[in-house]
VEXPA-719145 format. One record per residue (C-alpha): residue in three letters; y, x, z. Coordinates in nm, 3 decimals, always signed. Example, Ala and Ser with C-alpha at 12.3 -4.5 7.8 and 13.67 -1.06 7.14 Angstrom:
% VEXPA-719145
LUMMAR    aa        py        px        pz
LUMMAR   ALA    -0.450    +1.230    +0.780
LUMMAR   SER    -0.106    +1.367    +0.714
% end
This chain:
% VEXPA-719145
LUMMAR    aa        py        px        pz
LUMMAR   UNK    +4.995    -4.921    +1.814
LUMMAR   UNK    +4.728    -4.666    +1.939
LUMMAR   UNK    +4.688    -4.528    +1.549
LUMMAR   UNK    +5.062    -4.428    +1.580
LUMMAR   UNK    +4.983    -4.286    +1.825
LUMMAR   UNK    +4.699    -4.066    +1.731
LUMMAR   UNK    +4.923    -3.970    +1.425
LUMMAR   UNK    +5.163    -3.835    +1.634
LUMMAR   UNK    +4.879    -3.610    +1.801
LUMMAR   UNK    +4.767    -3.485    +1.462
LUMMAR   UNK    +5.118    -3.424    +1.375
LUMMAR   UNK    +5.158    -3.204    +1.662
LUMMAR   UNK    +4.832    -3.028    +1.641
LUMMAR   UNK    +4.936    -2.945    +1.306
LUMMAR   UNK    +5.304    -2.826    +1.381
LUMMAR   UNK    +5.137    -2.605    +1.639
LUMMAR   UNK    +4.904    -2.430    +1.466
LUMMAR   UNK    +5.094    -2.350    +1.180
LUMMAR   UNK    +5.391    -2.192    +1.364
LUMMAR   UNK    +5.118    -1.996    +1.561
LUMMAR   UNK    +4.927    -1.871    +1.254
LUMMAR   UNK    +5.287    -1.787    +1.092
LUMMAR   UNK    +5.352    -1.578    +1.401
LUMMAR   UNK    +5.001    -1.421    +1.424
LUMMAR   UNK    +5.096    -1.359    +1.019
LUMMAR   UNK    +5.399    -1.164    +1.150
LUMMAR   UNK    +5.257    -0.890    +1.365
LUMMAR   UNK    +4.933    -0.855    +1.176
LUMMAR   UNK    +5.194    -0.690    +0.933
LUMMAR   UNK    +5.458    -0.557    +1.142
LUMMAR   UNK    +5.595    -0.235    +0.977
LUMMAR   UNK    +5.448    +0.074    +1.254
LUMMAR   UNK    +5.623    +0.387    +1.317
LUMMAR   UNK    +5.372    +0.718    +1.310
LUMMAR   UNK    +5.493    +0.991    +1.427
LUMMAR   UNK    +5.346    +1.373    +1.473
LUMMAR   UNK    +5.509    +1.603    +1.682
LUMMAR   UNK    +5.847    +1.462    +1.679
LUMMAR   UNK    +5.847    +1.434    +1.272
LUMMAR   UNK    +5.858    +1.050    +1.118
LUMMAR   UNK    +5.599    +1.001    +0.872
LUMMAR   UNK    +5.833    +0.754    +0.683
LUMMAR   UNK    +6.016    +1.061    +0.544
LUMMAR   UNK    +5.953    +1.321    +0.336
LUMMAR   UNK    +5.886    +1.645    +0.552
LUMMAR   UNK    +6.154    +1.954    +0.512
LUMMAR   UNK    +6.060    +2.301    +0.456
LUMMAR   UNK    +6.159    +2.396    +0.826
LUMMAR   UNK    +5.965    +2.140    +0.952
LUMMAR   UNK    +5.688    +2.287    +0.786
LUMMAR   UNK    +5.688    +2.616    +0.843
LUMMAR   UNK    +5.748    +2.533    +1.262
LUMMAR   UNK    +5.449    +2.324    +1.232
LUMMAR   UNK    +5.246    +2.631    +1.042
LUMMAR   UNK    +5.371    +2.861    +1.329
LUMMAR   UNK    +5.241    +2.646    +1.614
LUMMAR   UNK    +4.880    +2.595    +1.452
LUMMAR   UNK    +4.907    +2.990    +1.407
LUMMAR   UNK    +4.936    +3.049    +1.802
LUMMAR   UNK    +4.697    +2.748    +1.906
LUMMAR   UNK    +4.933    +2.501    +2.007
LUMMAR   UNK    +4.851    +2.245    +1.751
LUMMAR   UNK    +4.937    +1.851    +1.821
LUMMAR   UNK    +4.756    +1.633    +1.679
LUMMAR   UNK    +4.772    +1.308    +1.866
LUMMAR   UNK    +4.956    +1.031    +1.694
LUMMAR   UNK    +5.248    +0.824    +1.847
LUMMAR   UNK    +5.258    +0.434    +1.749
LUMMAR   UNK    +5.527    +0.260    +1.855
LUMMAR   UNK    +5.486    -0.146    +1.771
LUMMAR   UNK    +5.840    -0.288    +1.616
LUMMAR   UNK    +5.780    -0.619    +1.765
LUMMAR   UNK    +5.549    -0.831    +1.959
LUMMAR   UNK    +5.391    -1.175    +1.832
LUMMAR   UNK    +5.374    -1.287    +2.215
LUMMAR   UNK    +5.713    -1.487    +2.170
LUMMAR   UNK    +5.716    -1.604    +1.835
LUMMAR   UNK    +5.344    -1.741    +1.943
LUMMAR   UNK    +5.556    -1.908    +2.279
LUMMAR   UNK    +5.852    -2.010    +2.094
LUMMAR   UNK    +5.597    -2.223    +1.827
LUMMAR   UNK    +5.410    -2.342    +2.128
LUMMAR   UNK    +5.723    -2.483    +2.275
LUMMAR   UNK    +5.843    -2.616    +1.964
LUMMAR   UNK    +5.523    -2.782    +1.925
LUMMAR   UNK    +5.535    -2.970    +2.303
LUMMAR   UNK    +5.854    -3.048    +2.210
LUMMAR   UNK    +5.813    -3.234    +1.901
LUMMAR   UNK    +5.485    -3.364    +2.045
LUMMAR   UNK    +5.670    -3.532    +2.300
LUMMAR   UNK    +5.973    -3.659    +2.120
LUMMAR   UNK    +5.760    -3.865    +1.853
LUMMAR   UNK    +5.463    -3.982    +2.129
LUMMAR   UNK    +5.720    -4.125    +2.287
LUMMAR   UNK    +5.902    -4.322    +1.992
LUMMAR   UNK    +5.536    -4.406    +1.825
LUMMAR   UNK    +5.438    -4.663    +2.073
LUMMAR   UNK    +5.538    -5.003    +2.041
LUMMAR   UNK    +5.454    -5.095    +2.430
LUMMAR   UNK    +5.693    -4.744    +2.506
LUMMAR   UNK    +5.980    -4.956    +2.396
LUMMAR   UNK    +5.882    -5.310    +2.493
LUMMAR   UNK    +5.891    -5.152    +2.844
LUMMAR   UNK    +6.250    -5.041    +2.763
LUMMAR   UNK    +6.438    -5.278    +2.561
LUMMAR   UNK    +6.478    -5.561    +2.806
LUMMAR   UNK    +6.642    -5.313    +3.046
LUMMAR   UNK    +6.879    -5.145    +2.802
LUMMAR   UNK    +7.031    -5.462    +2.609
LUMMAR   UNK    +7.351    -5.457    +2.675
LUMMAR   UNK    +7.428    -5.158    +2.867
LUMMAR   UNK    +7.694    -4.878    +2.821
LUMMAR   UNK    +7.575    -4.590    +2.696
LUMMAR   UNK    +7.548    -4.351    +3.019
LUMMAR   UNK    +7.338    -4.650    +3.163
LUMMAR   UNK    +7.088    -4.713    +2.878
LUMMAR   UNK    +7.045    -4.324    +2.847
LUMMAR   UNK    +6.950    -4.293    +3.188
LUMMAR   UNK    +6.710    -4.611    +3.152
LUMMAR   UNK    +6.546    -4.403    +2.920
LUMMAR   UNK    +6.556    -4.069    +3.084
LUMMAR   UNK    +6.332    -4.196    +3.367
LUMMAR   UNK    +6.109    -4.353    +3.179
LUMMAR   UNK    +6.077    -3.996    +3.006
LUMMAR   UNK    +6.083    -3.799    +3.341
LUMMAR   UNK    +5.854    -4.035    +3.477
LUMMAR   UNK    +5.589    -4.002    +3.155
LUMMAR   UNK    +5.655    -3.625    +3.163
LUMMAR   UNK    +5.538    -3.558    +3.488
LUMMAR   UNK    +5.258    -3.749    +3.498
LUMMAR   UNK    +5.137    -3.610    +3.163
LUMMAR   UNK    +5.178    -3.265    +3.265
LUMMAR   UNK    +4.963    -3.308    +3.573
LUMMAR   UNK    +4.686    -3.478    +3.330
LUMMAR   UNK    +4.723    -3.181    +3.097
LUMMAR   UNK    +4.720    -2.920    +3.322
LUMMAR   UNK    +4.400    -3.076    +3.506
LUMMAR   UNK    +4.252    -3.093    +3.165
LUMMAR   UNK    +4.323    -2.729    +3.121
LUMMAR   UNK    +4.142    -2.617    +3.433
LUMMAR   UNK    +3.819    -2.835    +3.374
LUMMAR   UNK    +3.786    -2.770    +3.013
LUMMAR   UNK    +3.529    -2.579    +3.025
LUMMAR   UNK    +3.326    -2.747    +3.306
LUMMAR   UNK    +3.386    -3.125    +3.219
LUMMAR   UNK    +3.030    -3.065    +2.984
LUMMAR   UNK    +2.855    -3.002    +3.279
LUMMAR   UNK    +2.975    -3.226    +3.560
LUMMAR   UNK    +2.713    -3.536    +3.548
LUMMAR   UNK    +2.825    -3.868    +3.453
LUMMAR   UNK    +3.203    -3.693    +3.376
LUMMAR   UNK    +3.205    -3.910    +3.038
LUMMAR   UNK    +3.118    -4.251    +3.207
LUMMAR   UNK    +3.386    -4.153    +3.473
LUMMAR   UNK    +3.622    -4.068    +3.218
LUMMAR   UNK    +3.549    -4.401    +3.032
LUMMAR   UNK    +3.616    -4.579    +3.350
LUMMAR   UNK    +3.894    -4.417    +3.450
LUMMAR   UNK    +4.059    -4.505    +3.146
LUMMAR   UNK    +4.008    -4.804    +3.095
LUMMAR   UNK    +4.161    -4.899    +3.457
LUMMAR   UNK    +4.514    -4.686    +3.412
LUMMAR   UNK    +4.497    -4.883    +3.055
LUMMAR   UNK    +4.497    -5.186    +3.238
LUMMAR   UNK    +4.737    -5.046    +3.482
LUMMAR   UNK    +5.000    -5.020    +3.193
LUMMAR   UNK    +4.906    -5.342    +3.039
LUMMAR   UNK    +4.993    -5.501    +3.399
LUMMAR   UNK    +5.329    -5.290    +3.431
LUMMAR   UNK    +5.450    -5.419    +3.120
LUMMAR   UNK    +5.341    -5.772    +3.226
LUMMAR   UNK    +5.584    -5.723    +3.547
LUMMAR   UNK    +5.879    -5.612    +3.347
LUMMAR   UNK    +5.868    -5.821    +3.131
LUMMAR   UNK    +5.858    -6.098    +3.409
LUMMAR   UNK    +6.113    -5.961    +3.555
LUMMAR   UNK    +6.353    -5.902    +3.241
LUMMAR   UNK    +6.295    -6.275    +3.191
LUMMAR   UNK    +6.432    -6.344    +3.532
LUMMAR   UNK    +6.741    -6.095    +3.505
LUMMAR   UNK    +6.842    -6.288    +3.122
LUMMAR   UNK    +6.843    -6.575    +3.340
LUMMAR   UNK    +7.086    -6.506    +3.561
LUMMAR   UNK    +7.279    -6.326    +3.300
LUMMAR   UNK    +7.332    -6.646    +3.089
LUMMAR   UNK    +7.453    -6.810    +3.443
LUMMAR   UNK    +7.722    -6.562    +3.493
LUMMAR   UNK    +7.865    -6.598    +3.133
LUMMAR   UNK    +7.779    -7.018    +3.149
LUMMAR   UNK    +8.010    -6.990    +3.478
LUMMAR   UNK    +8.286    -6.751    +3.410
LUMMAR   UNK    +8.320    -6.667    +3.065
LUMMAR   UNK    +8.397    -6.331    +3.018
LUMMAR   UNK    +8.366    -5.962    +2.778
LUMMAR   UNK    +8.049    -5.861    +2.740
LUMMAR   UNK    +8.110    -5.554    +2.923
LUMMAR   UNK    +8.210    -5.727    +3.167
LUMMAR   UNK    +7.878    -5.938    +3.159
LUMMAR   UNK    +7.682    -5.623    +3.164
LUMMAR   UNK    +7.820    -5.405    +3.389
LUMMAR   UNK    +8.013    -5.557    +3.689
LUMMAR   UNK    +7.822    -5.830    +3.734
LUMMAR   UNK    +7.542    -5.605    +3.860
LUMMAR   UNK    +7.280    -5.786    +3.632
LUMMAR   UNK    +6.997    -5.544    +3.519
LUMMAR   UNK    +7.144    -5.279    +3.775
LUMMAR   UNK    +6.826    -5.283    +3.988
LUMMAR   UNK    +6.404    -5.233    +3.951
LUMMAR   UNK    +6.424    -4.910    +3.790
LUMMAR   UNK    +6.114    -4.824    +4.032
LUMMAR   UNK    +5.949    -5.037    +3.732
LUMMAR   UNK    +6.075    -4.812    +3.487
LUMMAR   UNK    +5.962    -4.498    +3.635
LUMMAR   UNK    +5.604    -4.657    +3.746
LUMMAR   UNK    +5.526    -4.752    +3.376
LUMMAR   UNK    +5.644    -4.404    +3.239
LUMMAR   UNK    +5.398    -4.246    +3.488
LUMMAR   UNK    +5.151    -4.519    +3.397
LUMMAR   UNK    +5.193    -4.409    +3.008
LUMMAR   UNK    +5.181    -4.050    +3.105
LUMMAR   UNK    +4.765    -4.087    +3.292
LUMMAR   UNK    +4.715    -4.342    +3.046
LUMMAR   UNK    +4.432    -4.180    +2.816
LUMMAR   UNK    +4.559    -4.308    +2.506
LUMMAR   UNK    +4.803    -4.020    +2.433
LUMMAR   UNK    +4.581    -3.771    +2.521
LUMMAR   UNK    +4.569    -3.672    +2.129
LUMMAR   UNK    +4.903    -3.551    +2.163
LUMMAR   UNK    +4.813    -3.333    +2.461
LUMMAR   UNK    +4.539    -3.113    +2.292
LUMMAR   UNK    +4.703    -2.835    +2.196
LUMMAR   UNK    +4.768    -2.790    +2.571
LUMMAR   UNK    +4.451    -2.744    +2.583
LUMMAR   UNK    +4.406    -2.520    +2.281
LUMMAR   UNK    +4.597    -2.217    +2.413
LUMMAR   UNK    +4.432    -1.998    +2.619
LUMMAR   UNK    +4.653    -1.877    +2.975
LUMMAR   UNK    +4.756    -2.117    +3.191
LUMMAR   UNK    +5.130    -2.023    +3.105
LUMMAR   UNK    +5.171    -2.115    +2.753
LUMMAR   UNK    +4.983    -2.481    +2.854
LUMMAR   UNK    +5.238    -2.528    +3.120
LUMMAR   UNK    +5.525    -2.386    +2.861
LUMMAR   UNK    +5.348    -2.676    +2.607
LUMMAR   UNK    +5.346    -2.945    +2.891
LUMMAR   UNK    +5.704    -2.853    +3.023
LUMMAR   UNK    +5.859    -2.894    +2.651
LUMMAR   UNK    +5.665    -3.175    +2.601
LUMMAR   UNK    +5.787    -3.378    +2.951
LUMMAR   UNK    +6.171    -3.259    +2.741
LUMMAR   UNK    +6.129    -3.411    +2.447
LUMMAR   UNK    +5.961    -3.729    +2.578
LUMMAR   UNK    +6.277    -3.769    +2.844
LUMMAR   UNK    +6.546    -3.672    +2.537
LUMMAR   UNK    +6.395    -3.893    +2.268
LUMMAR   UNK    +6.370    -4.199    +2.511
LUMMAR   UNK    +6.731    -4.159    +2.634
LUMMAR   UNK    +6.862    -4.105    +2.262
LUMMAR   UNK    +6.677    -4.438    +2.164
LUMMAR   UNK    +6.791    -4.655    +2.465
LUMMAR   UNK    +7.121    -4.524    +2.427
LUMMAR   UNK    +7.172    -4.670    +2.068
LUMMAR   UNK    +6.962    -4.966    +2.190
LUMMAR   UNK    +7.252    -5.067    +2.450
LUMMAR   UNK    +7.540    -4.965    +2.267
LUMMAR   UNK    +7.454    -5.121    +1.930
LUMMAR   UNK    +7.334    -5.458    +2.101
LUMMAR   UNK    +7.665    -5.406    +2.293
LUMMAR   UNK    +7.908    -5.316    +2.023
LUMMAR   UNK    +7.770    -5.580    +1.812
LUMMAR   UNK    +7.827    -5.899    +2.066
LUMMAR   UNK    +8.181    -5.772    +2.080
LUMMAR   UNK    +8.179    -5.730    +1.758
LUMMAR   UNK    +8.097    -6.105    +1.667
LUMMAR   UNK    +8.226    -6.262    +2.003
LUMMAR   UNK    +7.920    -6.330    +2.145
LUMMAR   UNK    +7.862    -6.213    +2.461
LUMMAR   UNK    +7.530    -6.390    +2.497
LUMMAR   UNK    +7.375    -6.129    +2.216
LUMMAR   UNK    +7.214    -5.924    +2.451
LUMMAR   UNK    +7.131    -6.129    +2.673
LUMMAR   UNK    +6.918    -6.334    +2.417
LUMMAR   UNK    +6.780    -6.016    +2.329
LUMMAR   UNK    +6.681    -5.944    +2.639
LUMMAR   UNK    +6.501    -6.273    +2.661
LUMMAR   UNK    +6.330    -6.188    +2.338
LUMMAR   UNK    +6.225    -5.853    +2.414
LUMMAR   UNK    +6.092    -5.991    +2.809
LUMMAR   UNK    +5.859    -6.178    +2.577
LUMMAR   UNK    +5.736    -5.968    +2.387
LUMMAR   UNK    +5.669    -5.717    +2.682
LUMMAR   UNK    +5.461    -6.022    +2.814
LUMMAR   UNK    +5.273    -6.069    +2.523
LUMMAR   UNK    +5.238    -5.676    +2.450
LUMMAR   UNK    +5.095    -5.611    +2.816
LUMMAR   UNK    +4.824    -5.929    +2.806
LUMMAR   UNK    +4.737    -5.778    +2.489
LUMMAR   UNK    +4.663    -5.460    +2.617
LUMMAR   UNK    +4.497    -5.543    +2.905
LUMMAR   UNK    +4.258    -5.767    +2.668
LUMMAR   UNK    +4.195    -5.472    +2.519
LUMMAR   UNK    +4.136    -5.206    +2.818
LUMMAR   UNK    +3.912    -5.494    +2.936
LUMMAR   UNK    +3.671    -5.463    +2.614
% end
């Protein structure tokens, strides 16, 4: 799970660069406009021309200085590949992690598609945030973290502890998904019902988004993504790492809400579908699991 998501990293480093050598590619050879006393250089000059120019060397008021007027600037092609970059960067850190989703699929089984999308779009806000303030830290120190004494053993540590930290938040939703399918399979055992009706009015599901959010902004200081945020710190002004950070918060948020939205609705659709409301609830059961099982695992590891 943490090789996908150092691929993602290198994908982005990649996308980056090459969109910002493309652009460097375009104003190194940007067509210039020289011009000498009002007469483009582009075209042939007339005889009038000429002769004017002849006459005003002849009484000493020659001009020699040389107009350059740039056609366009590389600044925004160079920002618009930078954005592009966070963006992308975002969009597949956020779908490359198998413990991104085990955090999400027991809360989106189930649910329309204006609730899983907005399951999803905290989690994404959540990891956004956090990320940026991470990045933009990172930016600031990156030339002094070298010299600060004992920085690596406090950046080891560090780690390792907000590793655990997600480990333990994916732990507690998946406890808590467990408890929700519960009570979920009561309400359909009691009153049988349509499975929108299961998932929607009964209010199962409906609450502990705080969890959400906490494990997106546990994901976001978590260390292990921090492949994906070095071309943040590759630029060189503060604005186009903030510009990087702020696309990359946007595509985490969109890519999560477009995946829990076809989550819920296909897990929905498809207990309709076969008349069997208990679909999602069993996957919701499955998935709690698996959360459980994901988390210990990861705290095994941050423990190592």
């Amino acid at each position: 799970m943490i090789e996908g998501k150092r691929w993602s990293g290198v994908l982005t480093i990649t996308f980056v660069l090459v969109l910002t050598s493309l652009s460097k590619f375009a104003t190194a050879y940007a067509p210039v406009n020289f011009e000498k006393k009002g007469v483009s250089l582009s075209t042939p000059p007339t005889f009038t021309s000429v002769l004017k120019q002849h006459r005003n060397t002849m009484n000493g008021k020659s001009n020699t200085k040389l107009q350059m007027t740039p056609v366009a600037s590389g600044a925004a092609a160079t920002m618009a590949g930078i954005t592009a970059g966070g963006f992308l960067g975002g969009a597949l850190h956020a779908i490359a992690g198998p413990d991104h989703l085990a955090a999400l699929i027991p809360r989106c089984c189930g649910q329309r598609w204006f609730k899983g999308s907005r399951i999803g779009a905290l989690w994404g806000m959540g990891h956004g945030i956090s990320a940026a303030i991470l990045g933009l830290l990172a930016f600031g120190l990156k030339n002094r973290v070298s010299t600060i004494a004992g920085a690596a053993s406090f950046m080891q540590g560090a780690s390792s502890i907000m590793e655990t930290a997600v480990g333990a938040s994916l732990v507690f939703i998946g406890i808590l998904g467990i408890k929700e399918a519960k009570e979920w399979k009561e309400d359909i055992e009691v009153s049988p019902m349509s499975l929108s009706s299961a998932a929607v009015e009964s209010g199962v599901k409906s609450s502990h988004k705080r969890a959400v959010i906490l494990n997106g902004i546990l994901h976001g200081f978590s260390l292990d993504g921090a492949p994906s945020l070095v071309p943040a710190l590759a630029v060189n002004t503060w604005r186009g790492s903030a510009s990087f950070l702020l696309a990359y918060g946007f595509g985490t948020t969109v890519s999560m809400a477009i995946a829990t939205t076809l989550i819920g609705e296909s897990t929905r659709r498809a207990g309709e579908i076969l008349e069997r409301p208990d679909i999602p609830q069993k996957l919701s059961m499955i998935s709690s699991i698996l959360a459980i099982g994901v988390g210990l695992f990861w705290c095994i590891l941050a423990m190592k």
